[in-house]
C-alpha positions in Angstrom: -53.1 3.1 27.7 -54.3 0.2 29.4 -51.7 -2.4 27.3 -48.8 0.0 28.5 -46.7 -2.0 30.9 -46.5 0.4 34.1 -44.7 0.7 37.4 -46.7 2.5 40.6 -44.3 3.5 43.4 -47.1 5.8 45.6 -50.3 4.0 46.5 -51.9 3.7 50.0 -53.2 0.1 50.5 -56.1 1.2 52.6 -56.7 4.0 50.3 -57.1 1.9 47.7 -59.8 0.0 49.0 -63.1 0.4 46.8 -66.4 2.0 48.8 -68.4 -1.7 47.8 -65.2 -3.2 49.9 -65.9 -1.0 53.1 -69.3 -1.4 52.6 -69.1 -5.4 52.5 -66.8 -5.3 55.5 -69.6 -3.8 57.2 -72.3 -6.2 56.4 -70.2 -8.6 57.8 -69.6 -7.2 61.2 -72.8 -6.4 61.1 -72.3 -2.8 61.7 -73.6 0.4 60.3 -71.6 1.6 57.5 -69.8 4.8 58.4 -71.0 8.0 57.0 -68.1 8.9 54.4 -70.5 7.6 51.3 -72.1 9.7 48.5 -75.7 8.4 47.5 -73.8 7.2 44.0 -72.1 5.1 46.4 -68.7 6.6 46.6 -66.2 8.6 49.1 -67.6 11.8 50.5 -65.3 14.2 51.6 -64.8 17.9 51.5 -60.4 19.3 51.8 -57.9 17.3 53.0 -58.8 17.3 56.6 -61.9 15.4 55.8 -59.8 13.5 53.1 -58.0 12.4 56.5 -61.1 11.8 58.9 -62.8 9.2 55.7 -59.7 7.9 55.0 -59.6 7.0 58.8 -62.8 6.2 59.4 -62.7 3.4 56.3 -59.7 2.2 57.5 -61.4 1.2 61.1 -63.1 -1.3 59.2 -60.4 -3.5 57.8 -59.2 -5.2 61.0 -57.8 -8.2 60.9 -55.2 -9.9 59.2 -57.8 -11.8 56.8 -59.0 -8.5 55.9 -56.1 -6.9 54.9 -55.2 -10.2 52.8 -58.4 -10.0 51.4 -57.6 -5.8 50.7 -54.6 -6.7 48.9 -55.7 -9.0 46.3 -58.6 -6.9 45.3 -55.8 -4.0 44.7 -52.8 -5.5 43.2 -55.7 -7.2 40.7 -57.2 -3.7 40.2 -53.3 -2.9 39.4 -52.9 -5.7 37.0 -56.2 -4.6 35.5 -54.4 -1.2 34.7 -51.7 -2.6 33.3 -49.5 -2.6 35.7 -46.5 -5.1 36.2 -45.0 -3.6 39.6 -46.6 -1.5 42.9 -45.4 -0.5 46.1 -47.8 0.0 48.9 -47.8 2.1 51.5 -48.8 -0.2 54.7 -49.1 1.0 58.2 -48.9 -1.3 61.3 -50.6 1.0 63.3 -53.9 0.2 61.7 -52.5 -3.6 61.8 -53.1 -4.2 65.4 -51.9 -0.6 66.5 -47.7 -1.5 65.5 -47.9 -4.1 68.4 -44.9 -6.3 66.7 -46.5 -9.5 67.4 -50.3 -8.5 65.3 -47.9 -7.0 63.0 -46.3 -9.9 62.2 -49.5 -11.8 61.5 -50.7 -9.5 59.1 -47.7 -9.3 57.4 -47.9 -13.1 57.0 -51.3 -13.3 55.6 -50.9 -10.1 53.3 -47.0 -12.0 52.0 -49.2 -15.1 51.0 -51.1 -12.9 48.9 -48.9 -10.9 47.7 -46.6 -14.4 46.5 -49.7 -15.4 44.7 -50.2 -12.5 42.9 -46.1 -12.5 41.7 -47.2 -15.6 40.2 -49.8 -14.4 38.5 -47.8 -11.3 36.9 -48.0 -8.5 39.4 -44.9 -8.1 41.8 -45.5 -5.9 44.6 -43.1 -5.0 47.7 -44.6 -3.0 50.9 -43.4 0.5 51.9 -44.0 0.3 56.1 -45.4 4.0 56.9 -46.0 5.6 60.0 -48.6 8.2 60.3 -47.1 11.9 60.8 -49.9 13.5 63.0 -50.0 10.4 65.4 -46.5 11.7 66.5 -42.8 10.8 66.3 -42.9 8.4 69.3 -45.5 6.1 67.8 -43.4 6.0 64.6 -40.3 4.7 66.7 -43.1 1.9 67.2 -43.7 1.5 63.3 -40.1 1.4 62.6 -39.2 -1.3 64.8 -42.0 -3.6 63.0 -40.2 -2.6 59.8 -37.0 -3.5 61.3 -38.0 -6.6 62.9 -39.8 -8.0 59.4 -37.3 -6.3 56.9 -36.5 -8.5 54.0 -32.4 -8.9 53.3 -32.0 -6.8 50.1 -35.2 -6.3 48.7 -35.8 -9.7 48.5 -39.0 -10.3 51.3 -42.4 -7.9 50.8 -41.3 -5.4 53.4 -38.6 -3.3 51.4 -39.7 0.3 52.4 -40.3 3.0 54.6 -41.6 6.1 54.4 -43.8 8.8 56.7 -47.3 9.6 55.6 -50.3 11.6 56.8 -51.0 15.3 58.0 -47.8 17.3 56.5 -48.5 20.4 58.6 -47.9 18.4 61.8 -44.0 18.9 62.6 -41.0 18.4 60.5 -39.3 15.3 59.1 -36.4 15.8 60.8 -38.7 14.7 63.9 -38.8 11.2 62.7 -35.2 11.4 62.1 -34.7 8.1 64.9 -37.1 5.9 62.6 -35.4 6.6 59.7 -32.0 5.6 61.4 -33.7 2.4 62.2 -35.1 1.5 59.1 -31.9 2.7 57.4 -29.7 0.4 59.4 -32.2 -2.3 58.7 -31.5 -2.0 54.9 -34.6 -0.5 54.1 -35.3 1.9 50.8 -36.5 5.1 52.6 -39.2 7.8 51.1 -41.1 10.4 52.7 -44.3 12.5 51.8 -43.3 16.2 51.8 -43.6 19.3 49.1 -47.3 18.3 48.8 -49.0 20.6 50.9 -46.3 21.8 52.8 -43.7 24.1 50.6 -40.3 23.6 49.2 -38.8 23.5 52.8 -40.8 20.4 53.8 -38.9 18.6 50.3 -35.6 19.8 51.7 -36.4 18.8 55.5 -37.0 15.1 53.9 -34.1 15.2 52.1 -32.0 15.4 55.0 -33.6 12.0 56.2 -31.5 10.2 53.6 -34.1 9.6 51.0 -33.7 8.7 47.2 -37.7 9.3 46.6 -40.4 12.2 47.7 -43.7 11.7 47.9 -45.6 13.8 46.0 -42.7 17.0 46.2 -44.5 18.8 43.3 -44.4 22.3 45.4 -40.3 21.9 44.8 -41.3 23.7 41.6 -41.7 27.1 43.3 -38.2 26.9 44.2 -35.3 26.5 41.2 -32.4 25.9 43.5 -34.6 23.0 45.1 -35.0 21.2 41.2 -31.6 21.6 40.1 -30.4 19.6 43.6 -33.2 17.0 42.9 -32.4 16.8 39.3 -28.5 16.8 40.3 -29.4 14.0 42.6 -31.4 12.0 40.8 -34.0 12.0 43.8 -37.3 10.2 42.1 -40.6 12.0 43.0 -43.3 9.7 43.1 -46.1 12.4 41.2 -49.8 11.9 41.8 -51.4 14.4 39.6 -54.8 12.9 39.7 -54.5 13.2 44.1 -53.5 16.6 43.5 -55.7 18.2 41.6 -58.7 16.4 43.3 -57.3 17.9 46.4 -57.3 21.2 44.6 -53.4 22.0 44.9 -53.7 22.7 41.2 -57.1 23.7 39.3 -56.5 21.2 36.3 -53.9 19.0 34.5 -52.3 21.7 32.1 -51.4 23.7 35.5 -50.1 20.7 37.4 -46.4 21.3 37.5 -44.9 17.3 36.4 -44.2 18.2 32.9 -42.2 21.4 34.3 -40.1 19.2 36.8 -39.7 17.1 34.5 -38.3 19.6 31.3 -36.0 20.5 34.5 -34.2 17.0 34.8 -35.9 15.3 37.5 -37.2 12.0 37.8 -40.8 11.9 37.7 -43.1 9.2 37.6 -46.8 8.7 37.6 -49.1 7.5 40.6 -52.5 7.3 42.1 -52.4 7.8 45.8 -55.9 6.5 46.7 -57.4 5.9 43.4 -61.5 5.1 44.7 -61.1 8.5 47.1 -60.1 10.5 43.7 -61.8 8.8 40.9 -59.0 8.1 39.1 -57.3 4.6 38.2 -53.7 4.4 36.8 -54.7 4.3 33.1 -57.4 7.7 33.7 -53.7 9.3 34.9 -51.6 8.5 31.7 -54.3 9.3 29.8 -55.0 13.0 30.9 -51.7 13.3 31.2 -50.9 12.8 27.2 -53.9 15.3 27.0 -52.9 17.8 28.6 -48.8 17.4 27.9 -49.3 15.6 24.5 -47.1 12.7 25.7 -46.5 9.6 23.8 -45.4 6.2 25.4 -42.2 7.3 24.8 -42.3 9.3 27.6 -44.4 7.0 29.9 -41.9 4.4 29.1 -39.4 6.6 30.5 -40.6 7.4 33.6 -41.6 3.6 34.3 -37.8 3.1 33.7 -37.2 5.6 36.3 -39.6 4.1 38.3 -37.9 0.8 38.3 -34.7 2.2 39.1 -35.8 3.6 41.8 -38.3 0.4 43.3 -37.0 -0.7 46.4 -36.7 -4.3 45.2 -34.0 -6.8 44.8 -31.8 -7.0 41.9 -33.3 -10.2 40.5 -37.1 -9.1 40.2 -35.8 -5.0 38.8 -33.7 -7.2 36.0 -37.6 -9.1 35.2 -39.4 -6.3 35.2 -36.7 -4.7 33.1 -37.7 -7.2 30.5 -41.4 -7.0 31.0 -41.4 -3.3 30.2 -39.5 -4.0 27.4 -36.6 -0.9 28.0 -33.2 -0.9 26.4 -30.7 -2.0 29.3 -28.4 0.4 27.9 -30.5 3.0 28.3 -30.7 5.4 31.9 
């Protein structure tokens, strides 16, 4: 399903950063290469804490603003590559100069050049600005004001987003609830990773925060109160089924619970997360997907619509992509 125009709402920048990247970035610093690589040359890691520890200890690598540059193009060309005409990345300014304002802003400029380039080339992105849960609420208030400070007006600049990432057993949502405010009165789009490991609580806690997305929110399943109010809400759940299993939430695709949510009314659509850590790629998800649920495009053409009505873009770039994915207008 490679040809199949697609929209991605939940992938990590740094996660998507292939193992020969890392690797290169450590030749040139000279450095020894950290030890999160298999001998076939991909991510090691054992559970989700070590998931968390690789993740991090990759990420230590990718420094300065001509890095991350460099980081994006490799993965929105990896994105066209899969067929997709639209991604959101997660970004995090404490990894771009520890969400000091000032190094933030220089990243942000040097990833924006890229990410211009690429629009011209087909692949639009926008950046959803994320702080990390288990580094605490106060050094989120510090992430929210770099989204504040560089939000674009209506969708219309790279930084369109924000969200909360990381370690879901570390507090509640509700104890980011002054970063949301912020990026909320900054006219950001707001999601938040919750019903992932944490249960169907953690989807209503994020809820509360104002959100039209959840990221991940498959657990929401175990509770039927839960997926008639996200069905009733339209709240769009940005599903990684690929992360998931990989993680070991769910043994294999026929148990993973997206075709359930979405018999149920809610918005579901498809994403990879951190595609190199999981061994997946965009296409490898629609395509085990229609194994295991016998969908058709039909369906994946659906969810990309509700994908694009939820993107956190302006107006103006939703109406071309409308027209890229080839969707009926009249359709919701």
């Amino acid at each position: 399903m490679t040809g199949l125009p697609k929209i991605e709402l939940h992938l990590h920048l740094e996660g998507a950063a292939p193992p020969a990247f890392i690797r290169g970035l450590a030749a040139e610093g000279r450095v020894s290469p950290p030890d999160i690589f298999a001998p076939d040359g991909s991510y090691r890691w054992r559970g989700f804490r070590d998931f968390l520890r690789v993740y991090e200890a990759a990420t230590a690598l990718i420094r300065s603003p001509e890095d991350y540059a460099r980081l994006l193009r490799a993965v929105l060309e990896n994105c066209a590559g899969q067929g997709a005409v639209y991604a959101e990345l997660f970004v995090s300014p404490e990894f771009c100069g520890g969400a000091d304002l000032s190094a933030w802003r220089d990243h942000l400029a040097a990833m924006t050049e890229v990410a211009t380039d690429m629009a011209a080339q087909g692949i639009d992105s926008r950046a959803i600005v994320t702080p990390i849960r288990h580094f605490g609420p106060n050094r989120a208030r510090r992430t929210a004001i770099c989204a504040a400070e560089t939000a674009g007006e209506g969708g219309r600049g790279w930084v369109a987003g924000f969200g909360l990432a990381g370690d879901e057993s570390v507090g509640r949502p509700q104890d980011f609830a002054w970063s949301f405010d912020c990026a909320r009165e900054a006219g950001l789009g707001l999601t938040c990773h919750a019903g992932e490991w944490a249960g169907p609580q953690s989807v209503r806690d994020a809820l509360a925060l104002g959100v039209t997305r959840i990221g991940h929110g498959v657990r929401a399943i175990e509770d039927a109160a839960l997926v008639r109010d996200l069905a009733g809400r339209t709240i769009t759940l940005e599903v990684c089924p690929g992360s998931n299993i990989a993680l070991g939430l769910y043994p294999d695709w026929p148990s993973h619970p997206i075709a359930r949510l979405a018999d149920a009314g809610c918005r579901v659509t498809v994403s990879t997360d951190d595609p190199p850590f999981f061994a997946t790629t965009l296409t490898r998800e629609y395509d085990r997907l229609a194994d295991a649920f016998g969908w058709t495009d039909a369906e994946f053409a659906q969810m990309n619509r509700w994908a694009l009505d939820a993107a956190f873009c302006d107006e103006a770039t939703r109406t071309r992509l409308l027209d890229r994915l080839g969707a009926d207008k009249t359709t919701g």
